[in-house]
TIVO-460608 format. One record per residue (C-alpha): x, y, z; residue number from 1. Coordinates in nm, 2 decimals, padded with zeros to 4 digits. Example, Ala and Ser with C-alpha at 12.3 -4.5 7.8 and 13.67 -1.06 7.14 Angstrom:
NODE        x        y        z   num
NODE    01.23   -00.45    00.78     1
NODE    01.37   -00.11    00.71     2
***
This chain:
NODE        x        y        z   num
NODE    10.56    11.35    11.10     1
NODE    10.47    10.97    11.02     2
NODE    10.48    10.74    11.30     3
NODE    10.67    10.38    11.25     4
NODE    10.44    10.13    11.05     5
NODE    10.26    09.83    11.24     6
NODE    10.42    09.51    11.20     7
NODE    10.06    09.42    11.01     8
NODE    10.14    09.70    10.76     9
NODE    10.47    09.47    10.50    10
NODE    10.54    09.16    10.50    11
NODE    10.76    08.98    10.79    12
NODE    11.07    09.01    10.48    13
NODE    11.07    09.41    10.54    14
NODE    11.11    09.37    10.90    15
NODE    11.48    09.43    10.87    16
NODE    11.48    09.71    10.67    17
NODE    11.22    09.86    10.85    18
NODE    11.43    09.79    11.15    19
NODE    11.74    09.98    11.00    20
NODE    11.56    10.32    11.02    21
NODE    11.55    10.54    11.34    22
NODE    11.29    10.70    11.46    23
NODE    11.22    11.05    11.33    24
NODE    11.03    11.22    11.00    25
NODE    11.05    10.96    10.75    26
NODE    11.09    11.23    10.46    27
NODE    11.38    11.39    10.68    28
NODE    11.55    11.10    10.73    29
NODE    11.52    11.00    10.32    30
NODE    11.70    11.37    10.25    31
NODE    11.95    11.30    10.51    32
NODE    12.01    10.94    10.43    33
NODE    12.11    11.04    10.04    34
NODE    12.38    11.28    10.14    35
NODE    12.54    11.02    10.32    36
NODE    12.55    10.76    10.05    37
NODE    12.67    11.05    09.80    38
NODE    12.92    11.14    10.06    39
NODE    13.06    10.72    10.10    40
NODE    13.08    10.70    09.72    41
NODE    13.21    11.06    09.64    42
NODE    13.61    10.96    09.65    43
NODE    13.61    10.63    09.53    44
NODE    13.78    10.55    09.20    45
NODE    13.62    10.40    08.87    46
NODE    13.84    10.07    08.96    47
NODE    13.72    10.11    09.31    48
NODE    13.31    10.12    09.17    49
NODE    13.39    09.77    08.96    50
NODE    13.53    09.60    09.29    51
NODE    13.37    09.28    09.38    52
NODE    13.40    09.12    09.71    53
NODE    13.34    08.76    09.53    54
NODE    13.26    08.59    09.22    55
NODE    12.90    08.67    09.12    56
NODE    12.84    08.92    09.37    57
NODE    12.77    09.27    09.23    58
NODE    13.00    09.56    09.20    59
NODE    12.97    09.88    09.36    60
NODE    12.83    10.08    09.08    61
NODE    12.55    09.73    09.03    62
NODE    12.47    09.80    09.41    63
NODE    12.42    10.14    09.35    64
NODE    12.19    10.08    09.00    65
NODE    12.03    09.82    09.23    66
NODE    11.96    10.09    09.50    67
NODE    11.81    10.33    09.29    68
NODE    11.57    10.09    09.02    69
NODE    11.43    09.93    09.37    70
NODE    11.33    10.30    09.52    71
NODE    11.21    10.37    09.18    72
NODE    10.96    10.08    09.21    73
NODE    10.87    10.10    09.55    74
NODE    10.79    10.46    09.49    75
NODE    10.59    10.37    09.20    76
NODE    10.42    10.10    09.44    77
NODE    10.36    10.36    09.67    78
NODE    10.24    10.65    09.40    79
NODE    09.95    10.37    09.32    80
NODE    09.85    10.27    09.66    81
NODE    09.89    10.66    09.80    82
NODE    09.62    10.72    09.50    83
NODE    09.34    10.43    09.55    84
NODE    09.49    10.16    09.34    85
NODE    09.29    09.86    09.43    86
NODE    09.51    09.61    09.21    87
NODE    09.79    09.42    09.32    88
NODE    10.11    09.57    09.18    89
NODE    10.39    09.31    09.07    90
NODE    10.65    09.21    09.20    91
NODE    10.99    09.21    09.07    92
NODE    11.35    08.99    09.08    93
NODE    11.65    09.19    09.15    94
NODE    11.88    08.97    08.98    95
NODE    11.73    09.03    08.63    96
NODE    11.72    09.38    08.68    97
NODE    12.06    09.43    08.75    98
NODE    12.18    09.19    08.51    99
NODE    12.03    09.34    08.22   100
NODE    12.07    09.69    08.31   101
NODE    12.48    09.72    08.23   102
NODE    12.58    09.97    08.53   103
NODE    12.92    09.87    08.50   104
NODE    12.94    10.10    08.18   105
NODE    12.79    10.43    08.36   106
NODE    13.08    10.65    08.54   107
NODE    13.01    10.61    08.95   108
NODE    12.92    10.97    08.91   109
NODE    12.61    10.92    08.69   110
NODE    12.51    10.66    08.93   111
NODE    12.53    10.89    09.25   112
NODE    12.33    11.16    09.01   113
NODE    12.05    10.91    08.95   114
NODE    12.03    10.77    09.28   115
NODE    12.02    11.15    09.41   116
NODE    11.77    11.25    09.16   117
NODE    11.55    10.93    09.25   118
NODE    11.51    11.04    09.62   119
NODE    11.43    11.36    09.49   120
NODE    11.13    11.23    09.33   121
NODE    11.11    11.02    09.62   122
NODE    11.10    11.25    09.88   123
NODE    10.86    11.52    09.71   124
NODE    10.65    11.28    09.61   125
NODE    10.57    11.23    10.01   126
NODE    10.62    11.61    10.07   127
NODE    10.25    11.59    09.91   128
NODE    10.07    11.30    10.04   129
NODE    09.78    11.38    10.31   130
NODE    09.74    11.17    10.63   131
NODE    09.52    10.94    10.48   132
NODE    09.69    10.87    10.18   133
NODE    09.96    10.81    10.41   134
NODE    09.76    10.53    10.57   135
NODE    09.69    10.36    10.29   136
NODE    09.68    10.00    10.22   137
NODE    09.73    09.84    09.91   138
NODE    09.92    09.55    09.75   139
NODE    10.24    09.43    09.59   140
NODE    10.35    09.15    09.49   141
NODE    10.03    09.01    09.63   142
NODE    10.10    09.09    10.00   143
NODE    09.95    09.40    10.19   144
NODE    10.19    09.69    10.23   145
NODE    10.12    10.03    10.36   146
NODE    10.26    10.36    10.20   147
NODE    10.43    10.47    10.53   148
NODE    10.54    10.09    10.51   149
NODE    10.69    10.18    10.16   150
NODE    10.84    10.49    10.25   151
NODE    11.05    10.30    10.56   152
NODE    11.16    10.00    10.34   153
NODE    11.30    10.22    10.08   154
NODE    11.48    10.43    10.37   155
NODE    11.57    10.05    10.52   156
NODE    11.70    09.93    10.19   157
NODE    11.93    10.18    10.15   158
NODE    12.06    10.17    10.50   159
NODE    12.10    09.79    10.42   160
NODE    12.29    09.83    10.13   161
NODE    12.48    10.13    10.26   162
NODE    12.62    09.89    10.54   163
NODE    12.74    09.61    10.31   164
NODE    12.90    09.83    10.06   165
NODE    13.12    09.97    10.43   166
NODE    13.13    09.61    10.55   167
NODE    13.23    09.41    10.23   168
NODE    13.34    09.63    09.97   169
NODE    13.53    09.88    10.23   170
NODE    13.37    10.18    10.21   171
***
């Protein structure tokens, strides 16, 4: 079982996602944590995925698209670093991504596929590191970020998201 990262190990802006996860086996805690998304999104309607709680805020099924194409990178972020990269990775603007990605057309169902498919990758991916590739540092973004960093700000991210989609889109 990983312990918590240091505060030294992301940047201060990951402090509240890291925050967001509870103690336990990160990897367990990743599993779990994808069930209960699934589970929130399972019964909701193809009207209710398009619902926006405001103008220019994203819809459920963009939230989702966003969920899943930021664990893809910060899996890939973590992949490098886990295997010695010595580069800084780049960084990436959300907005963009979700703009150009059309998730609106996708069925809500394809969308809970991918994003259970992504932690699949995600969490086997971990299954195999060693302790020290574990404790590796690297970069992204040009700022220092560990791989058991990585593994709790995708965990905190979704946790994050997960809470807004209850909060403002009524979940």
């Amino acid at each position: 079982m990983q312990s918590r990262p240091k505060e030294n190990e992301y940047a201060p802006y990951y402090s509240g996602y890291v925050g967001l996860v509870p103690d336990g086996d990160i990897v367990h805690i990743l599993a779990e944590q994808v069930e209960e998304t699934s589970q929130l999104l399972q019964g909701i309607s193809e009207e209710q995925s398009l619902f926006r709680y405001a103008s220019g805020k994203w819809s459920v099924k963009e939230v989702i698209g966003h969920v899943a194409d930021t664990e893809r990178i910060m899996a890939y972020r973590l992949l490098c670093i886990a295997r010695g990269e010595t580069v800084s990775l780049p960084g990436f603007d959300e907005n963009p991504y979700v703009l150009n990605a059309s998730f609106d057309r996708l069925p809500i169902k394809e969308h809970i596929e991918n994003l259970r498919a992504v932690r699949q990758s995600t969490t086997q991916l971990l299954k195999g590191l060693d302790s020290k590739a574990w404790g590796r540092i690297g970069s992204a973004n040009n700022v220092d970020v560990s791989v058991r960093a990585l593994a709790y700000i995708i965990a905190g991210h979704e946790r994050h998201h997960r809470r807004l989609l209850k909060e403002r889109y009524s979940l």
